[in-house]
N, C-alpha and C positions, 0 to 999 in steps of 0.2 A: 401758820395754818391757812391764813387769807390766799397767800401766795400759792401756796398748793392745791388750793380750790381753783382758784384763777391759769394753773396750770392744767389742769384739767380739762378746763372747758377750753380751753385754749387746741390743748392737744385730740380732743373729740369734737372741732369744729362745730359747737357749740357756743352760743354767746351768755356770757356771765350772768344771769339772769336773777338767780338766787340766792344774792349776798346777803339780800333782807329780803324776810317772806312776813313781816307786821309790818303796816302802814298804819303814821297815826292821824294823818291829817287829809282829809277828803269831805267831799262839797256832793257826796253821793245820795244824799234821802231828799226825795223826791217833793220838791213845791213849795220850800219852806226858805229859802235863800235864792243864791245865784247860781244856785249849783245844776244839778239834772232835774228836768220837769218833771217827770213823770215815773210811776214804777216801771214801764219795760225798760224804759233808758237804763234806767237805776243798774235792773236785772242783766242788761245789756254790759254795760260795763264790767258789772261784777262776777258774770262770764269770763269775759279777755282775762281780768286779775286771777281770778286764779287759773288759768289756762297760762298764762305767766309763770304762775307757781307762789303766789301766795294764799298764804294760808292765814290770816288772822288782817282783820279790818277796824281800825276806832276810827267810827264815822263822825266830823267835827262841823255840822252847822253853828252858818254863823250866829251870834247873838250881840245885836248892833242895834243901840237904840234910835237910831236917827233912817236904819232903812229895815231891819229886820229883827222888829223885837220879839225875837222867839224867847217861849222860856219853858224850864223844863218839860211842864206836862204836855206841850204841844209836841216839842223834839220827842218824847218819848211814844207818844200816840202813835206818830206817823214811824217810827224805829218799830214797833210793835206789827204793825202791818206790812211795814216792809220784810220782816224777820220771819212772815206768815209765808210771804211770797219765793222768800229764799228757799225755805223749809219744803215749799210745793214744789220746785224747779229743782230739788234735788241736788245743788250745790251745796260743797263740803266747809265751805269758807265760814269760819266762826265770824262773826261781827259782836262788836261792842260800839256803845255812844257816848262821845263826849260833846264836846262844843268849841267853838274858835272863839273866846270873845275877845270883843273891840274895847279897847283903853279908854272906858267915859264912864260916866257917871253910876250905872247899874252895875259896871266891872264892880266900882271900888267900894257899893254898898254890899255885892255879894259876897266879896272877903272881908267884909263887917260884920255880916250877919251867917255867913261859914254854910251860906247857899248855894257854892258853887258847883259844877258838873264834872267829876274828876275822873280819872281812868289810870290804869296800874297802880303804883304806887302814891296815889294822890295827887299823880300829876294835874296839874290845869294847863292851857293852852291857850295862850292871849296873843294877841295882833294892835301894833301901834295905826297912827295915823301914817300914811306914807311921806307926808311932806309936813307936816307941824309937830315940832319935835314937845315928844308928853313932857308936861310938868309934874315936877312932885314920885317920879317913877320908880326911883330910889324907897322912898316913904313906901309906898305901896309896894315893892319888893320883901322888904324889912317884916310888913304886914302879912301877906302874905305867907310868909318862912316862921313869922310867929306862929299865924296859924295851923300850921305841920303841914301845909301846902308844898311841893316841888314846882317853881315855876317854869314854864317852857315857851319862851320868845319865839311865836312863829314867825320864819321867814327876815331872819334880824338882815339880810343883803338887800330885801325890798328896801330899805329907810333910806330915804333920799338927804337926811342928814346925819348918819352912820358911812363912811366911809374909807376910814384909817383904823390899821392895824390896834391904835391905843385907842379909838371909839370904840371898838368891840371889847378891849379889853376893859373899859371903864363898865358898860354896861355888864361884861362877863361877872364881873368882880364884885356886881349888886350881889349876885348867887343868882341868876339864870340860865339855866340851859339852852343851847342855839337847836334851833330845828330849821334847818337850811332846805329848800323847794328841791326836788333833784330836776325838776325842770328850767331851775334855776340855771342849770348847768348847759342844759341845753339850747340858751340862749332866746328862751320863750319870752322874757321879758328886755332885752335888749344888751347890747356889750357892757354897761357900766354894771347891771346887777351881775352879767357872768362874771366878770372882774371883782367886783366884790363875794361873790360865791368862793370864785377860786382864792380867792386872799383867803378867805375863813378855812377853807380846807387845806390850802397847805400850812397854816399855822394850827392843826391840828385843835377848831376850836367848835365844830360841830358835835351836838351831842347823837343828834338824829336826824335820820332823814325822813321828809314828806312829799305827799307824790300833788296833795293839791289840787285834785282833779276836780273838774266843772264838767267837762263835757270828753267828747269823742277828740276833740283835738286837742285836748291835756294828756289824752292817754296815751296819742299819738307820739306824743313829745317824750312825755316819760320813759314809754317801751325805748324809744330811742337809744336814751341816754343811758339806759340798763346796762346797756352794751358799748357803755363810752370808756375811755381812758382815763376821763376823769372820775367817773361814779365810782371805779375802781381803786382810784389814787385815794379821793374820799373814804371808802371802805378801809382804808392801808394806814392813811395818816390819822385817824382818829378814831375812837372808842365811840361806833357807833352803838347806841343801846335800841335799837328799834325790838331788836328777838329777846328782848328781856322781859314787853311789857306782856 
């Protein structure tokens, strides 16, 4: 079916654009992270995407205790007004909110105490350090999956100590889902993570993709790669779930 879509757009000079129309992972509510300052930015962005063509948005500020200790009720304050402001501008895009969090201390008490900020099926959305490889990550996977949690490793090609086919499969095998950057692919972060991006996609081991966006030039990047041979090889060699959530 992939193939026949991709023929399509091919033969109406069209670029592939719609292979996923849910994003789950985005840096879009305004003031609370690193992500877009402001609501027009927010509003701005959230134009282009669905003028793109999608259609459904899980907005994932970070929650990092060492630079962004957001916790739910604030993420949802500012999601509430932002949802006011969509509502006003007349865009069709449903939005939902999760969160990205970082692998410390307040992760591993909130699947202790079964606090955590889920989306679709339970999923959660966690991010390691990029260069200090986690201890104990296994344990907290295990934990996790107790607690009827799906877990989702964002961005497992950013880890500067993840590199070989059987590093992803050891963490694979914890039971985590990979959520691979699609700007990954477009070389936003430099040769070694494209190389590790494309390792995970031709071993058919990405479960979703995320777009990651901070500003005007992630989106830049992303639209790009919509239209790449790779996003599409990605789309072909594995069971993305992004239209499921």
């Amino acid at each position: 079916m992939l193939k026949k879509i991709v023929n399509i757009f091919r033969s109406s000079n069209l670029t592939p654009k719609l292979l996923h129309t849910t994003d789950l992972h985005s840096h879009l509510l305004p003031g609370i992270d690193d992500g877009v300052k402001s609501f027009d930015e927010s509003l701005e962005l959230l134009k282009q995407l669905e003028k793109i063509g999608f259609s459904k948005l899980i907005l994932t500020p970070h929650i990092m205790q060492h630079r962004f200790p957001n916790r739910k009720k604030n993420i949802i304050e500012v999601f509430t007004k932002l949802q006011s402001e969509v509502n006003k501008s007349g865009l069709k895009l449903s939005l939902d909110i999760a969160a990205e969090y970082y692998y410390d201390e307040y992760f591993l008490e909130s699947i202790e105490n079964k606090e955590l900020i889920t989306f679709g099926d339970n999923y959660v959305l966690f991010e390691l350090s990029y260069t200090v490889k986690p201890l104990m990550l296994e344990q907290s996977v295990e934990k996790l999956l107790r607690g009827g949690y799906k877990p989702i490793l964002a961005h497992p090609e950013r880890y500067a100590y993840y590199r070989t086919l059987d590093d992803y499969r050891r963490v694979k095998e914890m039971g985590l889902l990979f959520q691979v950057n699609a700007i990954s692919m477009g070389n936003f972060y430099g040769k070694s993570i494209k190389k590790s991006v494309e390792m995970l996609i031709n071993a058919g081991m990405a479960d979703f993709i995320g777009s990651d966006i901070h500003s005007q030039k992630y989106l830049d990047t992303f639209e790009n790669v919509l239209a790449s041979s790779l996003y599409i090889q990605c789309m072909n060699k594995n069971k993305i779930k992004n239209n499921d959530l």
